[in-house]
N, C-alpha and C positions, 0 to 999 in steps of 0.2 A: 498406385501412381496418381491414383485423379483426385485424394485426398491430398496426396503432394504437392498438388497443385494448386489448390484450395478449393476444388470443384463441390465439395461437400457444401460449401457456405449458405449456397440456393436450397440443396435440395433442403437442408435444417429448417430454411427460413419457410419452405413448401409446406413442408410435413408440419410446422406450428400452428401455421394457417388452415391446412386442411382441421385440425384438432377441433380449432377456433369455431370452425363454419359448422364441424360435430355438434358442439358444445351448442353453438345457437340453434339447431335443429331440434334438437332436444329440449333445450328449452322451451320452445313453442309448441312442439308436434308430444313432446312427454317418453317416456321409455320407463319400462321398470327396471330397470338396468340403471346399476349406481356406478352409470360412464363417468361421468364429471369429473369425479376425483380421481378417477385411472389417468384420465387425461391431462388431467396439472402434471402428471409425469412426463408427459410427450417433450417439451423440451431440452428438460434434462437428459431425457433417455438417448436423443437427436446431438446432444450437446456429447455424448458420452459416445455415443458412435461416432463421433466428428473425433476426438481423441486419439479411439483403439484406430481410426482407420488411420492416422498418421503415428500410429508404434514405430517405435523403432530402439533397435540392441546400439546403433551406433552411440561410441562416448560424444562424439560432437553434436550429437542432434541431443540427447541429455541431458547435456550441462549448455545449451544453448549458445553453440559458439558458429550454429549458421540455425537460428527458428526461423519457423514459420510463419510469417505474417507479424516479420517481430515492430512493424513501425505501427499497427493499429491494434494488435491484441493488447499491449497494455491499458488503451485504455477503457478497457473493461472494469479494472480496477475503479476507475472516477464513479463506476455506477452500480457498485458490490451492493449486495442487499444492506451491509452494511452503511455505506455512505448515503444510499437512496429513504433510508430509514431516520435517520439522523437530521437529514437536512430539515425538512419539514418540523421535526424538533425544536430546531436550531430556532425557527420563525416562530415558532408555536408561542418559547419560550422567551425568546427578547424580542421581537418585534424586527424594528429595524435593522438594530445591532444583530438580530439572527441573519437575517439576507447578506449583512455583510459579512460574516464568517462564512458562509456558502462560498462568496464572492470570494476571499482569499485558500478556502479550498480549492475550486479552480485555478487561481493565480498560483497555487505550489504546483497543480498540476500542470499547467502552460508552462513553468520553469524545469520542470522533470525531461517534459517529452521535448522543449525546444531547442533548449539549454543544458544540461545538465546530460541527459542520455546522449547527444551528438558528441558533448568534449569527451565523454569516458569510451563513447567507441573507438575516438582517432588515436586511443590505445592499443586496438587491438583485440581489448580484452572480453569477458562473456560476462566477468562479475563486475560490482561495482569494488570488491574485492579485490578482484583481478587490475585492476585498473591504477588503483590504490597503489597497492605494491611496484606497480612498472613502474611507476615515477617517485615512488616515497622510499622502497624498499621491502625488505620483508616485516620487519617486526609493524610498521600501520600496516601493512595488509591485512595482518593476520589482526590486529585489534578492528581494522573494518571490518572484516569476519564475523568477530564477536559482534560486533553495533549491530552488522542487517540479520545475528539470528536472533539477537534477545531484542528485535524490533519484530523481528517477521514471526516470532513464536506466539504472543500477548494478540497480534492482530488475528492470526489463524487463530486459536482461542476464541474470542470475541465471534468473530466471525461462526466458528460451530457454535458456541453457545446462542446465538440467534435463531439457529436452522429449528430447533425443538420453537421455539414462540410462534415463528411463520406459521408451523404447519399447523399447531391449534388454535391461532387466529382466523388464519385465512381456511383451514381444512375441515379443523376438526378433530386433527390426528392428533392425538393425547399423547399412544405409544412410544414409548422410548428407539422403539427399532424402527420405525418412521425415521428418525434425525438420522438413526445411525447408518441408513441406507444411503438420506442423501450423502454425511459424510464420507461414505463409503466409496461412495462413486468419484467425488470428487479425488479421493488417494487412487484408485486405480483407472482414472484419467490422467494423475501425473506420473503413477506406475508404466503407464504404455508406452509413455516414450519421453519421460521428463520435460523440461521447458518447452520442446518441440509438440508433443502432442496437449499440453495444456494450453498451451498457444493455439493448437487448433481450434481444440473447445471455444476458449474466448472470441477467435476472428469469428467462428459460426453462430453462436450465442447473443455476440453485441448488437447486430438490427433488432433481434428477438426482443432482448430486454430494454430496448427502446421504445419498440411497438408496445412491450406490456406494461412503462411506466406510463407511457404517451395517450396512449387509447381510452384509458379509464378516465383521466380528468377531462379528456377531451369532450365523451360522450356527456360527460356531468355538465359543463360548460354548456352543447345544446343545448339539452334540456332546460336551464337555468337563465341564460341567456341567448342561446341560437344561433351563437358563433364556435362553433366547436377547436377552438382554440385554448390547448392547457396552460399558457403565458400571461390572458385575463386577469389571472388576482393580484399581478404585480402592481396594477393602476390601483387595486381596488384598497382603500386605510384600513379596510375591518381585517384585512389579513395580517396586520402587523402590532395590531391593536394588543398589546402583550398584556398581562396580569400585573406584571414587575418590569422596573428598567432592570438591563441587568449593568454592574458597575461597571464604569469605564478600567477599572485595573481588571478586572474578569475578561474583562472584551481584550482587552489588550494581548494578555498574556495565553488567551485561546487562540486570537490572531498568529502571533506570533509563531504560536505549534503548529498550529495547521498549515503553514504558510512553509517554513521551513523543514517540517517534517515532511511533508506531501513530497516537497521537494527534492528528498534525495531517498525516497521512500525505496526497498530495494527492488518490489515488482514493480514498479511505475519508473524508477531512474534507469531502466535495464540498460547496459551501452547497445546502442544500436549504431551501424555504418549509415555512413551519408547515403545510402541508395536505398534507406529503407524507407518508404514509402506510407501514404495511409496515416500518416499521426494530423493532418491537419482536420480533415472532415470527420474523423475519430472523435478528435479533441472536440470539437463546433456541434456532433451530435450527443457527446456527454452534457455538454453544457447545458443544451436545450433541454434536457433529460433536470439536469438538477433547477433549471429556472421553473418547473413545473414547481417545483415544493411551493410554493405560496398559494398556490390552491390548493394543496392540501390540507395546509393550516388554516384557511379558510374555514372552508368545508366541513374539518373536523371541529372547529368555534363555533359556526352554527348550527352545528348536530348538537353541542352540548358536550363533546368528549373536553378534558381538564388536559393541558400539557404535563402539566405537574405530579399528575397521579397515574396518569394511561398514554406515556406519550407514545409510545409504539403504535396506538390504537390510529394514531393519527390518520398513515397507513395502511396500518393491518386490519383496521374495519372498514376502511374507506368506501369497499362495495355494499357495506350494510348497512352504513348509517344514507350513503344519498341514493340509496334502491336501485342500482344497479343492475343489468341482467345478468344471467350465468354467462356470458360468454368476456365482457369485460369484465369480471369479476375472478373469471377464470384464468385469464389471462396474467390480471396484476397476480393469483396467488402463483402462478408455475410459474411467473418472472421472477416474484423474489426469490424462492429455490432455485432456480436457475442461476440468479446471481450470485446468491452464497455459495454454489457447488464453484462455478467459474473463480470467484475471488479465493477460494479455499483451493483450488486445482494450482493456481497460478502461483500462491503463495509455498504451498508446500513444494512445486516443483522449481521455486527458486532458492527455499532453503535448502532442498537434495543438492542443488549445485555450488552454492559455495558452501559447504558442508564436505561434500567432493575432493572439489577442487583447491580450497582457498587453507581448507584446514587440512584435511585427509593428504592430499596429495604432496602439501610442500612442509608439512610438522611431523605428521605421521609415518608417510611411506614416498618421498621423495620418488623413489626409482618404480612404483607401481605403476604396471600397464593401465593402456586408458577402460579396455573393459575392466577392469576391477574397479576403478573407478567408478565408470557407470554403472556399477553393483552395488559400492558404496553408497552413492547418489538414492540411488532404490531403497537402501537400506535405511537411510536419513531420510526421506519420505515417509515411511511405514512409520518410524518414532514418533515423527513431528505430528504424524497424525493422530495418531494412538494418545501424544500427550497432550493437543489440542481440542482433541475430546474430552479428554479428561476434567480439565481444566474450566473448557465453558460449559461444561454439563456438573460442575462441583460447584455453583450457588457464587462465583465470584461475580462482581461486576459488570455487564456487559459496554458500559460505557468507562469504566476503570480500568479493562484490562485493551480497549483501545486504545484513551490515551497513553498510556503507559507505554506498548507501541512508538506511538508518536513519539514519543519522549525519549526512546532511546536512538531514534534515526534523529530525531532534530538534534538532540548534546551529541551523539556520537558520530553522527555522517555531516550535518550542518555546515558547521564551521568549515574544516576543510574542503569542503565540495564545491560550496556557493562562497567562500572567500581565496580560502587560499590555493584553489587549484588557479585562478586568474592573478596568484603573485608570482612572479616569475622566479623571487629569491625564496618563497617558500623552501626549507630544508627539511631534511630527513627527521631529524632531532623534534623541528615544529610540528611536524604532522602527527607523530608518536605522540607526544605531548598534547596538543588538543584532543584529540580522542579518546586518550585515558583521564583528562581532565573532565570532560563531558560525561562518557561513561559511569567514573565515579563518584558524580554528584548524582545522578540519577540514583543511582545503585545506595548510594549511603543514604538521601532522602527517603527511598522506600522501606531499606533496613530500618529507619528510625519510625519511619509511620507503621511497620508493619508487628516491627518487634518491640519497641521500644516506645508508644505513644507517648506515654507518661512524663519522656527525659524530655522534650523539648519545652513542655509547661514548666516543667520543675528548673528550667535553667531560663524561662522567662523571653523563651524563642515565640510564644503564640501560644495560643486555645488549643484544644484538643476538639477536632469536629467531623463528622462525617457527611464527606460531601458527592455528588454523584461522579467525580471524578479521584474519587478514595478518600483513605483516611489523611489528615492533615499530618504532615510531619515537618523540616529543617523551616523553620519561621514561619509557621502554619501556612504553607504552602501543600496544596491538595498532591499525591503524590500523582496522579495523571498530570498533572501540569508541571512537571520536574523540570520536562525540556526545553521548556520556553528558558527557565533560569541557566539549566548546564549550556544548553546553544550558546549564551551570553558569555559564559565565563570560558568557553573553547575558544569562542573569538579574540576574548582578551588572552588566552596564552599563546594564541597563536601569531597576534599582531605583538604581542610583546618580545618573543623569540625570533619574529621574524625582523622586525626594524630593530631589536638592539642587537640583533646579530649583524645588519646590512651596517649600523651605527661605528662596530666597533674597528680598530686599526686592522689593517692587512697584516697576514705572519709576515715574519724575517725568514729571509733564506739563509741557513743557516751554513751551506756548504761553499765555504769561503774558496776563491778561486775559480769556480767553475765559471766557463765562458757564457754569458751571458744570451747568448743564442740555446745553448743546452739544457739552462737553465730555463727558457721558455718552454724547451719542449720537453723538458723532463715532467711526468705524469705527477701530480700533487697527492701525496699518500693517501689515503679513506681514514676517516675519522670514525667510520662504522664498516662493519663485516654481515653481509659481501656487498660489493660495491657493483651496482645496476652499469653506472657510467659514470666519464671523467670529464659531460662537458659542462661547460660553466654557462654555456650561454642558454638563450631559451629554445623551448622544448624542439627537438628537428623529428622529420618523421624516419624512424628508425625502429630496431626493432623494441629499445629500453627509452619510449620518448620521458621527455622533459624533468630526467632526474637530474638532482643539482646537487653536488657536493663540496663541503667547506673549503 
């Protein structure tokens, strides 16, 4: 019960700190005991008891349709070892135009948590999935299904495939069964009790890996200048001082992903109710967390590290190149495992559930009790993990198989999320339609870059090039950045069905005679099977809100 409560949060944050104070003891006083690196395990291990101690068999604590701490654990996500790696890249690599890709990463995430998670709860529902369907129907449900898992599959991917770099940058650990531990943990943290117990992780974990992005630039900053303040490099030009501009159609069209994918990303758009609490000071200490990256980039410019050849290093050596002691040093390497276990816990236990629920329960086995459910959930867990290993431990991409990611929540969740869930005539017909339009540009642009290079020189669509966001395919367009384009062309099928449908005449009644009074209240046939609801106006709270049909 006092896991239930969230009482674990302190003691996580205790037990890191004690580690920390180890760590600097040792540092000074010596040991011949090779502690150090046991102890980068301590918040993971803290993060993983935070977890098992909110297990649970219940289907609704599973599939996340009452979590834990559901208003500030997602945004755990904004500061995934992934995102916290990237960003300082980002700067490394364009300079200005990097800060501001930062900048619109946060701006997807402010429209997630503020926007976008509040309208999908006063659905009711636990998916974004789920959400989808109450107002659209079945057949988008089930294609939003598809968008958040070939979104959330390519991210977990990326995501394991970083865990092996962390720990021989920051460790030393070479071993392949080093990654596959952290992996590990993070599957049988979402094992314990689905969205609820990876939820736990995260609410206990997010001070953690704030204090261990926060602390290391901090200290560096004394020493350099003697205000221990990790926000300094923003004033300072030598952090932005890029090698290369990078082009305005690149900036654009990375904006764009990020901004929109962020946005209805499916761990970060989760529906949460109005009483959920914790997204605001969440959100304001993610931020501070990513405002750090320009000291990074810094730091690693005057150490000599190349964005272009070592940009992980930027980072991942950052305790070695400004001499660091073991205990900040120790801190940033167990926060980025920590991060990546959290962002991989949260991920995988959100594909177990609309996996579950969105596919399994209404395609599959409609009439299946809810524990079979949350067995299936479990069992969609185990896959997703086992294939996301696979995947970022097999030499793919680690930044091609995030955008890629992005690109199917931005073409396939996009459009409908951030446009036409605020059209009140959005129809059934439109919402199906933009998402298979999205989908399958994404999906045919990769087909072409992946299988086919060759056909798009040969028809005089673009160069054939490999770029750090894949190979080039549909008008040499990099296939990570697929979803900037499909976003676009979702939009246009969406506002095209939806205003030439509002454009075109009213039917005729054709049941000549009937009194005019019966005639209003007689129910208007369904143009689709099955039919959610018959009202025409906008959405009321009920238990099928704001479906609208022809």
């Amino acid at each position: 019960m006092a896991a239930e409560r969230g009482n674990l949060n302190g003691a996580v944050f205790a037990l890191v700190l004690v580690a920390v104070g180890i760590t600097a003891a040792i540092d000074r006083f010596g040991t011949p005991l090779p502690l150090p690196n046991f102890l980068a395990a301590v918040p993971l291990a803290a993060g993983l008891a935070s977890a098992i101690g909110a297990r649970s068999l219940v289907h609704g604590d599973v599939v996340g349709t009452r979590p834990l701490a559901a208003g500030s654990a997602p945004c755990a996500i904004l500061i995934s070892a992934l995102a916290f790696v990237a960003a300082p890249i980002a700067i490394g690599l364009g300079g200005v135009a990097g800060l501001v890709l930062v900048a619109c990463f946060l701006a997807g995430g402010a429209i997630a948590l503020f926007g976008v998670a509040p309208a999908l709860g006063r659905t009711g529902a636990a998916t974004i999935a789920g959400a989808v369907r109450s107002r659209f129907g079945p057949a988008a449900g089930l294609l939003a299904a598809l968008a958040c898992l070939a979104a959330l599959l390519p991210l977990l991917a990326a995501e394991a495939g970083l865990v092996p770099v962390i720990l021989s940058e920051t460790l030393g650990l070479t071993i392949p069964a080093a990654s596959h531990v952290v992996i590990g943990a993070a599957v049988l943290a979402a094992l314990a009790g689905g969205r609820r117990s990876a939820m736990a992780m995260a609410a206990g974990l997010l001070p953690v890996l704030a204090l261990a992005f926060l602390v290391p630039v901090a200290v560096a900053e004394q020493e350099a200048v003697g205000w221990p303040l990790p926000w300094l490099a923003m004033f300072d030009g030598r952090a932005f001082a890029a090698p290369t501009a990078m082009p305005a159609s690149a900036s654009i069209v990375l904006a764009l992903l990020l901004i929109v994918g962020i946005a209805v990303l499916p761990t970060l758009a989760t529906p949460v109710g109005a009483r959920a609490g914790g997204r605001r000071w969440t959100f304001v200490l993610a931020a501070a967390v990513l405002l750090a990256a320009p000291a990074y980039a810094l730091y690693g410019r005057l150490a000599g590290i190349d964005p272009a050849t070592d940009p992980a290093g930027l980072v991942l050596n950052f305790a070695a190149y400004t001499g660091l002691g073991a205990a900040p040093a120790l801190l940033l390497a167990s926060g980025l495992v920590a991060a990546a276990a959290v962002a991989l816990a949260l991920g995988l236990a959100t594909f177990g559930a609309i996996f579950a629920e969105d596919v399994y329960a209404r395609h599959g086995e409609p009439s299946a009790p809810p524990g079979r459910r949350a067995f299936i959930a479990r069992l969609a867990i185990l896959a997703a993990g086992i294939a996301a290993a696979r995947i970022g431990h097999s030499g793919a991409g680690i930044a091609t198989l995030a955008a890629l990611g992005l690109s199917f929540a931005a073409a396939g969740l996009g459009p409908l999320l951030l446009a036409g869930w605020n059209i009140p005539t959005t129809r059934s017909a439109a919402a199906t339609a933009t998402i298979s339009a999205g989908l399958a540009f994404v999906a045919l642009n990769g087909a072409l870059a992946a299988f086919a290079p060759g056909l798009g020189a040969y028809l005089g669509m673009g160069r054939i090039a490999q770029t750090v966001l894949g190979p080039t395919g549909w008008l040499g367009l990099p296939l990570g950045a697929s979803g900037s384009i499909g976003a676009v062309i979702g939009l246009a099928v969406l506002l095209t069905m939806t205003f030439a449908r509002r454009g075109a005449p009213p039917a005729v009644n054709d049941q000549a005679g009937a009194p005019d009074t019966l005639s209003a209240l007689a129910p208007t046939p369904a143009t689709h099977s099955p039919p959610i609801s018959a009202s025409p106006s906008a959405p009321q709270p009920s238990s099928n809100p704001g479906v609208l049909h022809p």
